[in-house]
Every structure is written in C-alpha cells, then in structure tokens.
N, C-alpha and C positions, 0 to 999 in steps of 0.2 A: 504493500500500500504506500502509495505515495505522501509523503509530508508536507504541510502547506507552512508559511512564514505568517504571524500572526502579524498585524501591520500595530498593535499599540504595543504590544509583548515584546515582540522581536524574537518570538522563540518560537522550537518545533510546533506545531498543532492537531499531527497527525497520533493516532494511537503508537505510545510504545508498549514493550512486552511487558504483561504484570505475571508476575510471580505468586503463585499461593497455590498450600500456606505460609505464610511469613512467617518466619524462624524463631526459633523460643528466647534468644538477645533481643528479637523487637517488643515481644510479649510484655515481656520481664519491665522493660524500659515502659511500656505503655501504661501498665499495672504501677512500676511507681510515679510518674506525671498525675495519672488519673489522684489516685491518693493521695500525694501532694496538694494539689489543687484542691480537692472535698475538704481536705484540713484545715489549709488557708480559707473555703468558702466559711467554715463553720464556726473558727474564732476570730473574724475578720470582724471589726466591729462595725455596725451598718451606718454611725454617725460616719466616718470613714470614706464608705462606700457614693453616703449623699453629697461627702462636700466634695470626692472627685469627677461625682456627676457636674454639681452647681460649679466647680472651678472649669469643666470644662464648655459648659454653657456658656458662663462669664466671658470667657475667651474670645469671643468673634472679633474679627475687626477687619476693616474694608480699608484698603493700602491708597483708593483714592480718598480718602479723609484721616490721613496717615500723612503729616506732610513736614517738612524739613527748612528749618528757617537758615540763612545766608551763613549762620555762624557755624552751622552744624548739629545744634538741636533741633530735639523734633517735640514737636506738639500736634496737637489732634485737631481738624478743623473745627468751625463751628456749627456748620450743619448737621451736625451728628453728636444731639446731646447726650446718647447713651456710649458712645463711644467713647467721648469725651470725660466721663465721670467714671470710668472703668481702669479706661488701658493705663493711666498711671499710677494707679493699684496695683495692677496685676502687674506691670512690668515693673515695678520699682519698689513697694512696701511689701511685696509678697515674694521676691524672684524666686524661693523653692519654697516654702513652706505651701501653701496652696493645691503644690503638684507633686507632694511627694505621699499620698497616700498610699497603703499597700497594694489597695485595689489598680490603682493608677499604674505601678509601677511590676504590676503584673503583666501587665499589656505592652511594657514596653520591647523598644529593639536593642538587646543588648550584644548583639552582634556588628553594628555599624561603627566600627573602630577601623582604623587600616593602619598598618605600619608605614614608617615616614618613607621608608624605601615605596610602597606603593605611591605616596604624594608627593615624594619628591621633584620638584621643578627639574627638567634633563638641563638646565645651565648651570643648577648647584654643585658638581663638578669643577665645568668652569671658573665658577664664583670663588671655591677654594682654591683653585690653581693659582690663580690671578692674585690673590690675598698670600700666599707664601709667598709667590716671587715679589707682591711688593712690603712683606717682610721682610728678604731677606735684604732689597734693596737697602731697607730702612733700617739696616744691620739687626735684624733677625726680632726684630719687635712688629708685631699685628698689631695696625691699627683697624679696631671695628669699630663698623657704623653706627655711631649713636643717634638717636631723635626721638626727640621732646615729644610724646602724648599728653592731650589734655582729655580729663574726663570733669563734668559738669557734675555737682551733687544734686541729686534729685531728692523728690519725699521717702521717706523710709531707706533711707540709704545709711549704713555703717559703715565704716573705714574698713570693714571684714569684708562687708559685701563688694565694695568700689575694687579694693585687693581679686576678688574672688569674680568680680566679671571680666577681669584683666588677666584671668589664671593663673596669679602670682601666689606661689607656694606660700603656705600659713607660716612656716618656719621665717619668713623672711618678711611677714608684716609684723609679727612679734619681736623678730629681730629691731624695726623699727620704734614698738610702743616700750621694750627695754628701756631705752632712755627716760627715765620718769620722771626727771626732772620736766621734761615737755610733753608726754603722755598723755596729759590731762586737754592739752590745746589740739593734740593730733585726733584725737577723738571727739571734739566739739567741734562740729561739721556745721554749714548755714546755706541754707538751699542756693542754689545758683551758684556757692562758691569754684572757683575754678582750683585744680588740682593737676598739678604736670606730673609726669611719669616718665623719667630716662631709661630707653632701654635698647641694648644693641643688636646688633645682629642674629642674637641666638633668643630675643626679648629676655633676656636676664636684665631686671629692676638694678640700674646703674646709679639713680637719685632717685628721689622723691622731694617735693616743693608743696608745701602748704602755705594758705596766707594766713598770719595773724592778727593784721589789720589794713588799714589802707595803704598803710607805708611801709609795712615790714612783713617779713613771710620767715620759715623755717626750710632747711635748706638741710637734708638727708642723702651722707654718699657713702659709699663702700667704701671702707678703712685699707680692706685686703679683696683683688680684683675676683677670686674664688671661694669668697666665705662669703657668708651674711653676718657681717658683722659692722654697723653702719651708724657712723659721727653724725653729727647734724652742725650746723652756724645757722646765728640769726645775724639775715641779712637786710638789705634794701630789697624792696618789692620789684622783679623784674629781674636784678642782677645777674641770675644765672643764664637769661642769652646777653648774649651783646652781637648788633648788630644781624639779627638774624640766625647765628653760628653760636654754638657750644662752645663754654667759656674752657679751656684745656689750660692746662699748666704751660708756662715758657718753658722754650728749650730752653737747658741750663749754657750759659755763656761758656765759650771756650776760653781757659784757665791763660792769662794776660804770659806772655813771652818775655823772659827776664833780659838784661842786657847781654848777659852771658850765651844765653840759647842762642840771642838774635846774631852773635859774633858767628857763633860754632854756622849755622845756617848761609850768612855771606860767605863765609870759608868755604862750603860743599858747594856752594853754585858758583866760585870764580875757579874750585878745582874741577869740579867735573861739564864734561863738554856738553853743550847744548846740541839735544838731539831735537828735532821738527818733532812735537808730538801730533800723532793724528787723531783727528776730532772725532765722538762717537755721533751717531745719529741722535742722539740726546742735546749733547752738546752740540752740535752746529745746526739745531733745526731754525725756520725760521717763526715769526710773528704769525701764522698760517702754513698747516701741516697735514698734507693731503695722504692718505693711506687708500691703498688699493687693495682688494682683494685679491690674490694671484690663485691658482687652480693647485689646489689640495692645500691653501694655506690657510690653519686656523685664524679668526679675527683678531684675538689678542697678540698672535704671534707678528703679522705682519702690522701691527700699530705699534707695537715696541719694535720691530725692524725699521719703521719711518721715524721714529723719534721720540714716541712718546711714551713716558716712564711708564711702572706695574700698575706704580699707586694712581695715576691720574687713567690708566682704563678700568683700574679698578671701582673709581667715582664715575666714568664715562656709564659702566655697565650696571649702578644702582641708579643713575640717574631715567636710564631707559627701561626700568624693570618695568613691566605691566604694559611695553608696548613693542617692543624687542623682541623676540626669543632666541638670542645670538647663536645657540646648539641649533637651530634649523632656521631662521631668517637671512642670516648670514652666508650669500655666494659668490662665488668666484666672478668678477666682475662690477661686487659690490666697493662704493666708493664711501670714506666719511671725510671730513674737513672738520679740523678744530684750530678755532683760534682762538690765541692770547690776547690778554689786556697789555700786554706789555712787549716788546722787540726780542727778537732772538730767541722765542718763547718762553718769556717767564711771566713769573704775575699767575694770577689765575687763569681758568680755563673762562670764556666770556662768551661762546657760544661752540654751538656742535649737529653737524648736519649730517645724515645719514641720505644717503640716496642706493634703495633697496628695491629692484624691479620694476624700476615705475614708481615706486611712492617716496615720499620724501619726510624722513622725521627729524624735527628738530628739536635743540632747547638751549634758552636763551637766559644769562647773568642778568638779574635784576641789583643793579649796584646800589639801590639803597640800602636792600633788607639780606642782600647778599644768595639769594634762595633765584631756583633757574623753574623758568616759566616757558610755554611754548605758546605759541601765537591766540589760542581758545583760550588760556590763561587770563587774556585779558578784558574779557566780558564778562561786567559783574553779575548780567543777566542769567549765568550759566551756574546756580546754587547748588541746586540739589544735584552733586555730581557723583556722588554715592547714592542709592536708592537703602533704604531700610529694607525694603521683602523683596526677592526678586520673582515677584508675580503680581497680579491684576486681582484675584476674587478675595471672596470672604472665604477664610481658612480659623481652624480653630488649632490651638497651640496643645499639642496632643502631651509632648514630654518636652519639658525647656532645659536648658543650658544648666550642668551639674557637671563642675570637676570633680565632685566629691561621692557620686550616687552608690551605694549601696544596694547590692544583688538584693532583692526580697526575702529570696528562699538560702542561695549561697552565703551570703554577711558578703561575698568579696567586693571591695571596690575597683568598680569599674566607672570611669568619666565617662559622663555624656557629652561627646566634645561640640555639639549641634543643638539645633532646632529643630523637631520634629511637629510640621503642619498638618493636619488629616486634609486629602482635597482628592477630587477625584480621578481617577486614571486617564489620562490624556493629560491634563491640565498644562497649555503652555507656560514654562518655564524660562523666565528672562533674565540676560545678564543686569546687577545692579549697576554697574560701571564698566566705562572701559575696560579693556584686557584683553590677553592672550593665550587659548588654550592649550595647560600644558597636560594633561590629563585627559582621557576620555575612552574610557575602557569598561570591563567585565571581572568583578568576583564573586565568589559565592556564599557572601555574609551580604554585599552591598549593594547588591546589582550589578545595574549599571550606572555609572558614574562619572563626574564631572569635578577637573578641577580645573580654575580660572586664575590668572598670575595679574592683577590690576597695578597702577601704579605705586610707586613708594612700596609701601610695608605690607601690603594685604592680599590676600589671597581670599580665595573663597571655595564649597566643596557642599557638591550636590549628590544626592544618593536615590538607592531607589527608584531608578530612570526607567521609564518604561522605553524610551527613544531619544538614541541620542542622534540631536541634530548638528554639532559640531564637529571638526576633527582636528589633530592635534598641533598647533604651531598656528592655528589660523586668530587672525584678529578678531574681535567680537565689539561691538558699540554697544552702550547703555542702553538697554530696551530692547535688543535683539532678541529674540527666540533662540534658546540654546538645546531645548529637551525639553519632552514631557516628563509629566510626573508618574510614577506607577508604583507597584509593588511587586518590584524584583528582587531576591535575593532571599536574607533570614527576614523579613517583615510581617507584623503581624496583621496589616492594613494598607491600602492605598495609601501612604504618605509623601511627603516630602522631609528628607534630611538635610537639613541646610547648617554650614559652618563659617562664621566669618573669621579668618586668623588674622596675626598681624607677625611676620616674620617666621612664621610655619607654627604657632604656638595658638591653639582656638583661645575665640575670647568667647562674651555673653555677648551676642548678634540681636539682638533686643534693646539691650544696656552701651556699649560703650560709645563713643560719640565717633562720628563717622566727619573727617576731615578730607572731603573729596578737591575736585580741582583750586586753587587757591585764586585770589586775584589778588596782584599789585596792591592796592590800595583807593586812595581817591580819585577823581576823574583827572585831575593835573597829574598824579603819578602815572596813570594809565597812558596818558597822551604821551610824556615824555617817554615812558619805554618803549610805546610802539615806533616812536622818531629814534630810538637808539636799535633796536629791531632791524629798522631800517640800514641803517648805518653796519650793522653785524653782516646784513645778507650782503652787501656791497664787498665786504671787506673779507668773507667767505668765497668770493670767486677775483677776490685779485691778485693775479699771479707776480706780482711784485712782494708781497708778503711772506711769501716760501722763498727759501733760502735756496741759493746757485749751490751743486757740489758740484 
C-alpha cells in the first residue's frame, strides 16, 4: 500500500504494520502510568484542580491589543478592558505560582529541552576561532563581549523574580544580597525603576546597577572573573556607560625608561645595521580596506590576509549577528569594505559594507553615542522592532517560563526553558524580528523545529512544528511566516513552544524587556547622521583611501 505525505503533519499517513500482542515490558509500563495517574487523581486536591482551570481561562490574550511602546515596554491597549486588568497579573505578580499546580503540571511537555549542540548557531565555531586568534593577538587575554541589559520593575516583581526571568542562577543573586550593608536598598524595588544587567558573551551577570535615588545608584561587579563573589560602589547615577561604551579599566602605562636603559638602547641601534623592515598587511593598510573573497577562502581568513586584525572581525562579526550567517552567506566573490575614522587605519572602525549576491549590508558609527546603526536605524517610526508573540490569534498560556520546575511525579528538576501556547494545528507562525535561520530540523522529543539568530544578543526557538516553512541560512523579516504550529514530537497537545534567549541562555519571553532596532536620538541627531551616512558611503568607494603596495 502506498503512503501519502500529510500536508499539516508532514509525516507518513498510510497504515504501518501493528504488532499484537504487545509484549509484557509495554504491559508492565502501562499498568504503572495507569496507577500513577489514579493516585495523583485521588489525593490531588480539587481546590488545585479549579485554580489551574480559572488560571488557564484567565490567560487569553489577543497580540493585536498587546502592544509595545518606543522604549521597549509593553502595555495593553485600551480597547480591551479585560485584557487590560488581567495580563499584568498574570504576567508579573503571579509568573509561577498561578501555573504551577499538580494538575497543570501533569499535562505538561517535559521533553522539549535540546542540547546546545542541537541549537547551536553553525558560526559558533567560527565565533570561537576568531576570539582565540584575537587572544592571542592581545597576548593571550579574551576579550568578551559585554552589554548592558535593562529590565523595567513591574507590579509584583522581586529582585528573585527580575534575577529569575533573566535565568540568572540563585547562587549568584544571593551572592549579591550578601552585602548587607546594602541589602536592604537592593531589595526595595519602585515600579518603573530601571535596572541594568552586564552580561557577556556566555550571559554570565558581569554587574549589576540599581538606582538609589535620582542622583546616585549602587554599582555590583565581580571581584574574581569565575566566582560569584561581587563588590559593589556607590556611585553617580549613569557613570557606568560613558559615552555609549562600557567603562573598562586603562591599560596600565608602560613603566617610564631610565637614562641608563635609554643609553644601552642608542648603543644597539648605532651598533647594529638597519635592515628595511617589511610592512604587514596590518600595518600598511590604508584609511579604507577592501577584502575579497577568493575560492575556498574562509571570511575571517582573507580579512586578516587584507589587513584587518582578529579583534576588529571579531567586532565586525557581533556586529552583523542576526543578519549575516558568515558559515553559509559568505562566497567566493563576496566583497566587504571597512573604513577608518582615522588614516592608515586607525581610530575606530566608522563604517562597514558587505556586498553579498546582490544585497548589500551595512553599518554605520554613530559618533555621538559611539553605538553603529544601519540606515532603518534611523526612523523613529520603526518601534516595535521586537514583537512580544510571534503570532496573530488569541492563544492561552498553557505552561510558562520555569528555570526551576519540578517533575510532579519524579521531584527531578527539569527547566522549562519556553512558552508553551495551546492554539491550533496549522496556526501561522511569525518571525518576531529580523533574522536568520540557523536551525530548522526534526527530533523526537520536539518535532519539528525552528531556531532564528536576530540581531545583537537574541535568538529565539520554536517547537512542535507541524510545517516548516523556512530553510537554513535564509533571511527572514519581522512578520514573515516561518511555520505552522502543531503537535509533533513528545506533546501532549497542539501547542506552540516558544523560547526567547539572549546569548544562547532562555530568558522569561513574557517578562524581560525587548530592546529591538534602536534610533539615534532627536530629529537634529537623526538628520546629522544621515549627512555623515552620507559622507561614509562616498568614502567606502574611494579608491584613494586604500593604501598602494
């Protein structure tokens, strides 16, 4: 008999061979689930049972009256006063209690976990290779990427909680509240208040910044770069950026040159002969530095062959994350151009242009605030550049975001690293943001699946796909259609598993503030950078600025 392809399943549909009777191991297994379950139904207490009903009634909400203000908070529109009077209950004074009933947590999916090898980005290879060599460049010291997260205090929020939609380990907010001398301030939280969170590359909590009043703020750093064990100063309010860029220790001065040294020194350069030193590509590039891709040459390999150090493609390649995918965008015939603020190229990198089969990406040094923008950058029309849900209907929040959730029946802890929405099977499935997919496969814990690399720091991670409409390395725009929803894999329902991370690490995808496309500033800031803009793309194709060898 012939097999037919199911068009929302994507699987066989024809009869396979059944077997019976089923073997006395399925028996056995069936005989203790069944009694498992009778037991749980029998001392399951029914207040329990009603409030994970009425929590999941409570739940609905409609993503067009779901809406996101220019700063990055979200509020509920006004047309919808039961909406309105609910979702920042449920999503802020309740985030687990509400949903952690037994009954609730009997139904969940405790198989939708993947190891990091399954979501690994295929440039994360790259990304480490790049970071050694500009190690060792840097005499054998890594620098990682650090930035600044802001999260907003909401109603019902604790310092535990704020900690814990961030999925920053308990050992290492207590490590903070330690300090008791200021304990008592860390823990008096005031609605609105803003809260930065430093965290690098691996999202390991580098500072932490609370304000204490209009003027002054408390300022929490790691003592030792692999402990949790962390100082605090109380400083001026703001102090920890300056200028845009993370305030870093100076390099320590090189130790002044006696008169003695400086003798011995003239003496080895009038004895020994002046040989012609030949200049690397480093050193003699010019104020603009054209790299090619040549045929079978990796990207990084032939941009440090034209001139430019580990450490600056290793900023070139965080700067492009979520639009890039250098492991497959990146061909033989592909061109970038970067130029310097300064001659002979130094100074910073001031702009950088990719021309990739036809499309062209850029990004552009905004010299007041020091932070690189691309041309969409600069319309302050374009707010919501992060979406909260990446779908259209009314969905009800089946099981929510638990680093911490506890097996019902096992005690073990397993995270719930997602969102799980009940909706129905087909339901189109949209990118919330920009990005590029590096992910889009089959297992059999989680279907089929979906992972999306967006700009900066965030990724995101869909499950239980009945249909996947994207393929891997392709770009995706805000709003596209990426999948349907289904119920593939270990699921006990049509759902949606949705993951928002931030540097591979899930957060609360409900709770933490979504800082999507940024803008410049005021309308005179906007106008000047787009006349400096200007002035970049002129100075990106003038071949007087690359250096003769």
């Amino acid at each position: 008999m012939k097999t037919s392809e199911d068009y929302i399943f994507c699987e066989r549909a024809g009869n396979t061979s059944w077997r019976f009777p089923i073997s006395k191991k399925h028996v056995c297994a069936c005989a203790v689930t069944m009694t498992a379950a009778a037991v749980l139904a029998v001392f399951s207490p029914h207040e329990d049972l009603i409030t994970a009903q009425n929590s999941q009634q409570e739940q609905e909400f409609d993503e067009n009256s779901y809406i996101q203000n220019d700063d990055g908070s979200a509020q509920i529109a006004a047309n919808s006063a039961a909406v309105n009077q609910s979702l920042s209950d449920l999503f802020a004074s309740k985030p687990h209690s509400a949903f952690q009933s037994s009954s609730q947590e009997a139904t969940d999916n405790y198989d939708d976990t993947l190891p990091d090898s399954a979501l690994a980005d295929s440039d994360d290879a790259l990304d480490d290779q790049v970071k050694d060599l500009a190690a060792r460049d840097n005499g054998n010291k890594a620098e990682d990427e650090l930035k600044w997260f802001e999260e907003d205090v909401q109603k019902g929020d604790t310092i535990s909680s704020i900690f814990s939609d961030l999925n920053i380990p308990a050992s290492v907010t207590m490590a903070i509240l330690d300090n008791k001398k200021v304990a008592a301030e860390v823990n008096s939280l005031q609605l609105g208040e803003h809260l930065s969170f430093l965290l690098d590359d691996k999202s390991r909590l580098m500072a932490f910044v609370k304000p204490l009043d209009k003027d002054r703020q408390l300022r929490f750093y790691r003592n030792t770069p692999d402990k949790a064990d962390f100082a605090y100063v109380i400083e001026k309010k703001g102090s920890h950026l300056k200028d845009g860029e993370i305030l870093v220790a100076e390099t320590p001065a090189k130790p002044v040159a006696t008169q003695e040294t400086e003798k011995q020194n003239a003496q080895k350069s009038t004895d020994t002969p002046k040989t012609e030193k030949k200049l690397s590509a480093r050193e003699s590039r010019g104020r603009l530095v054209v790299v090619s891709i040549g045929k079978g040459e990796t990207f990084s390999t032939a941009a440090n062959n034209a001139g430019i150090s580990y450490a600056e493609i290793n900023k070139i390649l965080n700067l492009f994350k979520g639009r890039i995918q250098f492991s497959r965008n990146i061909r033989a015939g592909d061109t970038m151009r970067v130029l310097f603020t300064d001659s002979k190229g130094r100074g910073k990198i001031s702009a950088v242009e990719f021309s990739l089969q036809g499309r062209k990406v850029s990004a552009f040094l905004n010299s007041k605030d020091g932070k690189y923008y691309d041309e969409h950058g600069l319309n302050s029309t374009v707010s919501n550049a992060f979406r909260r849900f990446p779908f259209n209907i009314r969905a009800k929040v089946t099981s929510p975001f638990n680093p911490s959730r506890r097996h019902p029946v096992t005690g073990v802890t397993r995270p719930h690293n997602g969102v799980d929405f009940g909706m129905p099977v087909g339901t189109p499935i949209i990118a919330p943001s920009d990005g590029v997919v590096t992910k889009a496969s089959f297992t059999r814990s989680t279907g089929y699946y979906i992972v999306l690399r967006h700009r900066g720091a965030y990724s995101t991670v869909y499950m239980h796909l009945s249909k996947l409409g994207v393929k891997v390395g392709q770009n995706v725009k805000m709003g596209s259609v990426i999948a349907r929803s289904g119920n593939t894999g270990l699921s006990t329902g049509p759902h949606l598993h949705y993951e928002l991370r931030i540097n591979g690490r899930p957060v609360n995808a409900l709770r933490v503030k979504l800082s999507g496309m940024q803008d410049p500033g005021a309308t005179s800031d906007r106008k000047r950078f787009a006349a400096n803009i200007k002035n970049y793309k002129k100075d990106l194709y003038n071949q007087k600025l690359i250096a003769k060898r």
